[in-house]
N, C-alpha and C positions, 0 to 999 in steps of 0.2 A: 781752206783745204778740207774735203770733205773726209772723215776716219770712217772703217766698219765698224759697224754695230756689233756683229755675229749675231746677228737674230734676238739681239735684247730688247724688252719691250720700254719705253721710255720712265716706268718705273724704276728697275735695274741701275739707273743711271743718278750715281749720287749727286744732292743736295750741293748744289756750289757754297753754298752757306753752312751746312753741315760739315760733318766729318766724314772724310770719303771712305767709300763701304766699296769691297771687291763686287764685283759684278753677280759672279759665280756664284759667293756667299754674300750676300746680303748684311746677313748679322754680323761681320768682321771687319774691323776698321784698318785700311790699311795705307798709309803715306808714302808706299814705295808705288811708281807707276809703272808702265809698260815703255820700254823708249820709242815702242814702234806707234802703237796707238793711245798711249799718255791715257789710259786708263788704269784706276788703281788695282793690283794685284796678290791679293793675300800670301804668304809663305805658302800656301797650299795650290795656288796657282802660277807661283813664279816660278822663271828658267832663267835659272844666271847664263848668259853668254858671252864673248870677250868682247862685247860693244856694249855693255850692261844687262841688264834685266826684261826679259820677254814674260807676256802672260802665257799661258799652254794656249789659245786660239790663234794666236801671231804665231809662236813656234810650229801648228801644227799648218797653218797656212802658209808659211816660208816652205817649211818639209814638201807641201804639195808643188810649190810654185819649181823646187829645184828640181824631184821626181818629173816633174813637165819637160826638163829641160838638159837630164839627163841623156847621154850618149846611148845610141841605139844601134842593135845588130840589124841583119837583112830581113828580118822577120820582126820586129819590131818591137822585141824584147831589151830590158837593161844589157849594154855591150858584156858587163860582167867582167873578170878575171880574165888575163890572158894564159893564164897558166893549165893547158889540155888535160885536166885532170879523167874526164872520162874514156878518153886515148888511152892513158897510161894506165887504167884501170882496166880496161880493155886487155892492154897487151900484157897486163900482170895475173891474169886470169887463163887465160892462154898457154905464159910461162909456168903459170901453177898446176893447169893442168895435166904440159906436160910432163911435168917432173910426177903428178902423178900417175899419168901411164908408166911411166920407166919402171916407177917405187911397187904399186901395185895394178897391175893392167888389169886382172880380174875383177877390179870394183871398178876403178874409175873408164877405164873402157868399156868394158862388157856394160855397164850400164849408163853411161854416158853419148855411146853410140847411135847412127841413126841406123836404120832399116828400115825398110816398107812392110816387112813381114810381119814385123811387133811393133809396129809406129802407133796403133792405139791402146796398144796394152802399157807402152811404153812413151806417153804423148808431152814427160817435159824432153825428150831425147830429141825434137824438133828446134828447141833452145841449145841445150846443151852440148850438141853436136859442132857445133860452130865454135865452141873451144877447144875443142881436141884436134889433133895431125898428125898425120902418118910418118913423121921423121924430121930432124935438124933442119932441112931444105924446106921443106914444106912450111915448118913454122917462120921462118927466116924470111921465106920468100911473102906472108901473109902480115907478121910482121913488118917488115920497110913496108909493105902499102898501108897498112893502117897508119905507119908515123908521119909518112909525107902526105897523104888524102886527109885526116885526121883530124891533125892539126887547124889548119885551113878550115875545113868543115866546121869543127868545134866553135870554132869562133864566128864565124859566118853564120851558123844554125842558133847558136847557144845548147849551153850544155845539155840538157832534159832534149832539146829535139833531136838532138845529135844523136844520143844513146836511143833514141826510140828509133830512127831513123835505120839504124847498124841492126836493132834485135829484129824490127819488121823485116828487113832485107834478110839475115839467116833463117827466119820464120818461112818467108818465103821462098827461099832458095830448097830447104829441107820440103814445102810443101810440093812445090813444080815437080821435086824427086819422087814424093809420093804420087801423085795424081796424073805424073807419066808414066809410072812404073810399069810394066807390062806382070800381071799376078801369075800367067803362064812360061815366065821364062825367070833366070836368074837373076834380073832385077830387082823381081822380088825379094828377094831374097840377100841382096847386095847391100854390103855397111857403106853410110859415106861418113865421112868427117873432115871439118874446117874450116877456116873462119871466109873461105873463099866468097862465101852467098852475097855473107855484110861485107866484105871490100867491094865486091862487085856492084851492090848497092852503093857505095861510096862514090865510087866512081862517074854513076849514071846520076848520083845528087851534085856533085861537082862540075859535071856538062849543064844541068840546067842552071845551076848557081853560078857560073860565070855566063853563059846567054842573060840570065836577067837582068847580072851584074855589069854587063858591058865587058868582060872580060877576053882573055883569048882561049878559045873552043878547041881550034885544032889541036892542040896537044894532048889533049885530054880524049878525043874520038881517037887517033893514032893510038892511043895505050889503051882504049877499050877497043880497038880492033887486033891489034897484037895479043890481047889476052885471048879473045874469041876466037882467035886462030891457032893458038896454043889450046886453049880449051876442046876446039875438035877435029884435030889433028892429033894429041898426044892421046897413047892409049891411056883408060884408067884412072882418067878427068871424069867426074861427073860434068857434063854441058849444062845437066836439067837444073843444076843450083846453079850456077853460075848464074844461067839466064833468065831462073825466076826471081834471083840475091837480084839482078841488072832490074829487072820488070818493075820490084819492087817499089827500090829505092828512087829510082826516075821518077817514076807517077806519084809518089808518097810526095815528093820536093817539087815538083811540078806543080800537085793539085796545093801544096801551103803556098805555094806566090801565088798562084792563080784567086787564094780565098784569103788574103791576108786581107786586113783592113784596114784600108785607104787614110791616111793621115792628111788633114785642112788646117788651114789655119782656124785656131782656136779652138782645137781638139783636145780633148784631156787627154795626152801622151797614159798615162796611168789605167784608164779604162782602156783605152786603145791596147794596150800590149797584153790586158787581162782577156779582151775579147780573142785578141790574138792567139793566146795560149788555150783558151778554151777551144778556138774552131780547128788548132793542130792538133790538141789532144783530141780531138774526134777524129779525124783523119787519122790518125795514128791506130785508135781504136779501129775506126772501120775498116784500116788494112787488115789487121789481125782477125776481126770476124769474116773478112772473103776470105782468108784462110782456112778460117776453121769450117765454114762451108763448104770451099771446095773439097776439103777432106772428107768432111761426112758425104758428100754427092760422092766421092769415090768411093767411098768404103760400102755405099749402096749397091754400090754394081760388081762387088769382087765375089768371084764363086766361092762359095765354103763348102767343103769332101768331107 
């Protein structure tokens, strides 16, 4: 039966006639072996485990061998915790904020609000606007869609795409509001606030992530049609977040299946989900700078009196 080496030159390997010497440390004599590869392993290289005694290159190659073999989300990430922590951070941000309109409106509003008017004097209010709501109903109603889309999402996405996925989709809901806004009329000039942009994002990740999935679509188009129809119908709705939050989030979760990276047999699962994470972290990023684009291309064409 052939053992690994790990890259030891035939030197490293004690004297059968000798006193056997750790690999690692040469100058240390040591009688306890490895149970995986029966090499000896000095106090400084050994890992007690409940089948005996491992060297640190066995324990760190098992480590790898389980990492390989580890349960994976849709994107190709560790499946991770079931427990929707950035959900509930979510909607506890939300809850905090409104308790801070009620407590003091003149801080956490007046400057937590979005407008077109002061959207670059005022450019984290493109973020922060997506925690604030105009009343009980409003947060309530933003609320249950984040807990039942959310949930699902979070785990499907994994955490980190999930939250990036929600801020892109508010980011772009507040930017569609700016870059439609008309500077000659009261749009300009009109506050939005709510977490509508990122649910509506949510939602448009949810249609593509059961089409991948094999899942069922139609119920998911039927409540992104019933919202859109409620959206511009009811007076007083921003449409322009809504359907830039929708724009967003779609093509954000579209283009990560579309660029995820193909898993073969005899793939290192490990590098796979690292590459993974790096080409959604770019996706992610580059939503956010066609953002910030679009807004500087607007801001070039607005008349200043």
């Amino acid at each position: 039966m052939n053992r690994p080496t790990y890259g030891y030159s035939a030197q490293d390997v004690p004297d059968p006639q000798g006193q056997p010497v750790c690999p690692r440390h040469p100058d240390t004599v040591s009688y306890v072996r490895c149970k995986r590869c029966e090499r000896p392993a000095c106090p400084q290289c050994q890992r007690p485990t409940q089948v005996g005694v491992l060297c640190v290159d066995c324990e760190r190659d098992i480590a790898r061998q389980q990492a390989g073999t580890r349960p994976r989300n849709a994107m190709g990430a560790s499946a991770g915790r079931r427990t929707p922590y950035v959900t509930y951070t979510l909607m506890g941000l939300c809850v905090l904020a409104f308790l801070g309109q009620a407590l003091v409106p003149h801080i956490v509003t007046q400057w937590g609000i979005f407008a077109p008017f002061r959207a670059l004097a005022m450019p984290w209010t493109f973020l922060t606007a997506g925690f604030l709501h105009g009343g009980v109903m409003h947060l309530a109603l933003n609320m249950w869609a984040l807990w039942v889309v959310g949930q699902y999402l979070e785990q499907t996405l994994g955490h980190t795409r999930y939250a990036g996925v929600f801020l892109a989709s508010v980011l772009g809901g507040h930017t569609a509001v700016y870059v439609l806004a008309n500077p000659m009329t009261l749009e300009w000039t009109t506050a939005t606030l709510g977490a509508s942009g990122g649910v509506f994002g949510l939602f448009g990740s949810m249609f593509i992530v059961n089409r991948r999935l094999g899942g069922q679509s139609a119920q998911i188009l039927v409540l992104i049609g019933l919202n859109l129809l409620i959206t511009f119908t009811v007076p007083n709705i921003s449409w322009q977040g809504h359907l830039g939050g929708l724009l967003v989030g779609t093509a954000l979760v579209a283009a990560m299946f579309a660029l995820r990276p193909k898993a073969t047999h005899g793939t290192d699962r490990q590098a796979l989900a690292r590459r993974s994470a790096l080409i959604h972290g770019v996706l992610i990023a580059g939503a956010v700078l066609l953002c910030a684009v679009a807004v500087v291309l607007k801001a070039l064409t607005v008349p200043y009196f």
